[in-house]
C-alpha positions as CSV (number, residue, x, y, z in Angstrom):
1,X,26.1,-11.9,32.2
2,X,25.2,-8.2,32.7
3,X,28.5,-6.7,32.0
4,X,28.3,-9.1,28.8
5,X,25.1,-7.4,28.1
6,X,25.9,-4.1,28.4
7,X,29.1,-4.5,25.7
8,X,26.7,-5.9,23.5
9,X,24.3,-2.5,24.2
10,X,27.6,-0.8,23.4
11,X,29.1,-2.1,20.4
12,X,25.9,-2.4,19.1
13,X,25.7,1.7,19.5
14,X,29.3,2.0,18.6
15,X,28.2,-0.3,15.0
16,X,25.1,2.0,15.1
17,X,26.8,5.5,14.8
18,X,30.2,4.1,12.4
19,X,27.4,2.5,9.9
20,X,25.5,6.1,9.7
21,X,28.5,7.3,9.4
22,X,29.7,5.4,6.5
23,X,26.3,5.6,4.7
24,X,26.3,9.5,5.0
25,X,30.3,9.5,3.8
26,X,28.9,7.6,0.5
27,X,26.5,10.4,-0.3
28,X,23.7,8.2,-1.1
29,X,21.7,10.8,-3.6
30,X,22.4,13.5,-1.1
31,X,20.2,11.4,1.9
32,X,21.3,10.1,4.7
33,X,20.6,7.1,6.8
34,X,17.6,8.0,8.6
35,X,16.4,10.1,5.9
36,X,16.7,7.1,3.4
37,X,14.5,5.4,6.3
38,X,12.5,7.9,6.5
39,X,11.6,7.4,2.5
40,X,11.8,3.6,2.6
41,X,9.1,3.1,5.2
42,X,6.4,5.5,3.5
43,X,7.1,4.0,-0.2
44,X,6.8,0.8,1.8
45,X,2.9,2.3,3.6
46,X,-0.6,2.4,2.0
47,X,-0.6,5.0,0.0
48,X,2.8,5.9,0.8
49,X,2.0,8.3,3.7
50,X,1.4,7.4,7.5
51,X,1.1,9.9,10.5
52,X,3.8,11.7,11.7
53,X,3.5,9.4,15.3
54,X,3.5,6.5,13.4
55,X,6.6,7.4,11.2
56,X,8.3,8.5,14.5
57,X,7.6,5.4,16.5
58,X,8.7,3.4,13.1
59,X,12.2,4.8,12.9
60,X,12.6,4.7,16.9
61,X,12.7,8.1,16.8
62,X,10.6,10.7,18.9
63,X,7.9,12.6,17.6
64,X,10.2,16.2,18.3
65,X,13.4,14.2,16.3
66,X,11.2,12.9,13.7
67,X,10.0,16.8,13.2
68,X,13.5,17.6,13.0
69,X,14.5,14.7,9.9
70,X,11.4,15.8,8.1
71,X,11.4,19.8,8.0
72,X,14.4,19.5,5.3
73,X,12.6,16.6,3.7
74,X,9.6,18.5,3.3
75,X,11.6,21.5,2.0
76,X,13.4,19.9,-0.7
77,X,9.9,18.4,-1.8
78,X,10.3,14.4,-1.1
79,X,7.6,14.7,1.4
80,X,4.6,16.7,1.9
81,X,2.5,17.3,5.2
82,X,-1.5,16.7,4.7
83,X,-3.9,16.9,7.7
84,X,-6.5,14.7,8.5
85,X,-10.0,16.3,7.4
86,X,-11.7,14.8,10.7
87,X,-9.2,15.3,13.0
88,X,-6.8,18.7,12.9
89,X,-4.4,17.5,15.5
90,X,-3.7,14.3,13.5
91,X,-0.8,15.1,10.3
92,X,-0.2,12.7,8.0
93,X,3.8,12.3,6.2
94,X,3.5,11.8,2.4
95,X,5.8,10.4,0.3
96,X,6.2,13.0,-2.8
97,X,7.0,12.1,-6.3
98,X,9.7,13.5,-6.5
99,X,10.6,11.4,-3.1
100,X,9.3,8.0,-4.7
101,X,11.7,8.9,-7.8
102,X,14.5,10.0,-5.6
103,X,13.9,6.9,-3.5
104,X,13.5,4.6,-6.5
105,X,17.6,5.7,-7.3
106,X,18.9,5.9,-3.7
107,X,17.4,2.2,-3.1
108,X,20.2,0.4,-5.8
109,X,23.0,2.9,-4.2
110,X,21.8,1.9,-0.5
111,X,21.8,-1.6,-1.2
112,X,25.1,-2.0,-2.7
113,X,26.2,0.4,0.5
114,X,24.8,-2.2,2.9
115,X,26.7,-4.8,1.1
116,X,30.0,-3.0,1.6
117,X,29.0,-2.5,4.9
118,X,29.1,-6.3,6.1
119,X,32.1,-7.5,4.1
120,X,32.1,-11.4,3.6
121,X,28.8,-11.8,5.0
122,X,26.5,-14.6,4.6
123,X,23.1,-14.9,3.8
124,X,22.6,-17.1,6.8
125,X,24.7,-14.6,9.5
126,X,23.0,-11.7,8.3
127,X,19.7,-13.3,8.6
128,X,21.1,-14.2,12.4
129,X,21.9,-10.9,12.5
130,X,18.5,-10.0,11.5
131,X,17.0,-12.2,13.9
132,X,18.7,-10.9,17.0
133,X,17.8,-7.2,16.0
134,X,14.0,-8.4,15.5
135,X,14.0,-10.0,19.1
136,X,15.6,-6.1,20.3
137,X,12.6,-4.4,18.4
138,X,13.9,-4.4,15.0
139,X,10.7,-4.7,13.0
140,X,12.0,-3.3,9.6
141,X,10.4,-5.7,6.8
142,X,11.7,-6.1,3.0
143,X,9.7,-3.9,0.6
144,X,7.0,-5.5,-1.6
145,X,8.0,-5.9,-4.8
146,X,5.6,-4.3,-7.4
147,X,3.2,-6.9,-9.0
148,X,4.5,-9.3,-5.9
């Protein structure tokens, strides 16, 4: 059973870095996968912004590689850095206009990319699929719709 596990911890890395990959290939409004993350879980936050730590621990990410995704974020204006008024050591990640709009186009592009991505797919495998990577730590929820 451990050497089954540890192919599974494998291909599921292997599936990992050949589904960035493809995403990134497909030039999804210029983003890539973990920047299209990045903006999916702040439109998806109260008032679109969290702190950095929670935006780092949200994409798996560490607070340095978060840092890293973000600077060019920030320089292209989809997000925006605001401190905490109370607390100077605490930085909060805001989700731009310009990054809701941008964000609002990727989302239809990203989706039908995720669809090519898991030809003949079911609704029922993928929510197996989704229920295997939830029991791993996957904790990624749909987005509210407006008005929902």
């Amino acid at each position: 059973m451990s050497k089954t596990a540890l192919i599974v911890l494998l291909n599921i890395l292997k599936v990992q870095s050949l589904i960035s990959r493809k995403f990134d290939s497909l030039s999804v409004h210029g983003l890539g996968l973990t920047d299209y993350m990045v903006l999916y879980l702040l439109s998806g936050s109260a008032e679109q912004k969290l702190r950095r730590i929670d935006l780092a621990e949200k994409t798996g990410l560490t607070a340095s590689g978060i840092t890293r995704v973000l600077n060019p974020l920030e320089k292209i204006g989809l997000v925006s850095r605001e401190t905490n008024e109370r607390d100077a050591r605490v930085s909060y990640v805001v989700l731009t206009e310009t990054g809701a709009k941008v964000f609002k186009e990727a989302s239809k592009t990203a989706e039908n990319v995720a669809v090519k991505l898991f030809p003949g797919a079911t609704a029922k495998s993928l929510n197996s699929i989704n229920q295997l990577l939830k029991s791993l730590g996957g904790d990624i929820e749909p987005l509210k719709e407006p008005g929902a």
